[in-house]
C-alpha positions in Angstrom: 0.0 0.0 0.0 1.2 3.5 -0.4 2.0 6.2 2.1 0.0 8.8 0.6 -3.6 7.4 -0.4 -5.0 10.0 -2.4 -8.7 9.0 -3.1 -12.1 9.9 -2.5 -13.5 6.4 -2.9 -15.0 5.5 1.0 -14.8 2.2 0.0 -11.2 1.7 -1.6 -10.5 3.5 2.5 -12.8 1.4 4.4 -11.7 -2.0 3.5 -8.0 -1.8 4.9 -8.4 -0.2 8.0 -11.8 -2.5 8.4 -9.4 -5.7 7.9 -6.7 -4.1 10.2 -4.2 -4.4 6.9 -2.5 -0.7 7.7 -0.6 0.0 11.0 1.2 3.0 12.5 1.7 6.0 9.6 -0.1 4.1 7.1 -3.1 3.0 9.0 -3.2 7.4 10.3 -3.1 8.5 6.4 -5.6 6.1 5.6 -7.9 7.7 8.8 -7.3 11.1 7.7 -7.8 11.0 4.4 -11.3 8.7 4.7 -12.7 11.6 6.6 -11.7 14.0 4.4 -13.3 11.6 1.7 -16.6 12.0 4.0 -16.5 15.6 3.8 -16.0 15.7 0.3 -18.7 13.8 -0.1 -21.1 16.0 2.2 -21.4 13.0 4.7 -23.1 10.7 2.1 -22.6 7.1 2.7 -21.3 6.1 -1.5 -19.3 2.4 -0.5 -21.2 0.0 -1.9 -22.6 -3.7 0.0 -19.1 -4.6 0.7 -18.0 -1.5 2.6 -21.1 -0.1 4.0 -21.3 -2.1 6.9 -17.4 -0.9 8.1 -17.7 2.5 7.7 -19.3 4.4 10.8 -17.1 1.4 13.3 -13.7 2.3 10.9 -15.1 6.2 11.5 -15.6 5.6 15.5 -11.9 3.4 15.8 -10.2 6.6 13.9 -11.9 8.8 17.0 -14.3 10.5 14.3 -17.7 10.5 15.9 -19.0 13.3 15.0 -18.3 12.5 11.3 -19.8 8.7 12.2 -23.2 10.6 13.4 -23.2 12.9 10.5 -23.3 10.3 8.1 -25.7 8.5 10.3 -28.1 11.2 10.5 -28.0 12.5 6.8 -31.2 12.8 5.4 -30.5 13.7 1.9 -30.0 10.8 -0.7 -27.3 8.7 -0.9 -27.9 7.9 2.8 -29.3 5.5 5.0 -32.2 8.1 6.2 -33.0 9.1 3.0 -34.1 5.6 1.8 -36.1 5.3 5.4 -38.0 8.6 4.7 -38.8 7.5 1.4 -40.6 4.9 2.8 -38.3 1.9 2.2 -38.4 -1.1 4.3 -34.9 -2.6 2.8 -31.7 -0.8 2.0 -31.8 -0.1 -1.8 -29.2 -0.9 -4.4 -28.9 2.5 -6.2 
């Protein structure tokens, strides 16, 4: 893995610090720069099946909270509240 990760995919973030496969500097760059990928993104969840489910714990480990609750509490689509509002009983695919 590189030092500098320079991406705003959540999900290509997620997955290594999810599967504990970054320590020390690395595993801090990869922290950093997924909450800056959550800003970016204006606290929309945009992983995908495979990394949804890791993101707010990988948030809370990397001492991001508040960003975790953001993203939890967003009500504009993509996000988990969204798809509630709208009525939906599942989590959709798109």
């Amino acid at each position: 893995m590189q030092k500098g990760v320079d991406t705003d995919w959540q999900a290509k973030l997620v997955r290594p610090l999810a599967m504990n496969l970054a320590e020390g500097e690395k595993k801090a760059a990869l922290q950093k720069r997924l909450l800056r990928a959550v800003e970016n993104r204006g606290f929309h969840i945009v992983t995908g099946f495979l990394s949804t489910p890791f993101i707010l714990s990988v948030l809370a480990e990397a001492g991001q909270l508040e960003a975790a609750y953001k993203m939890l509490e967003n009500e504009e689509a993509p996000s988990w509240l969204a798809e509630v509002n709208a009525g939906a009983t599942t989590v959709w695919e798109t």
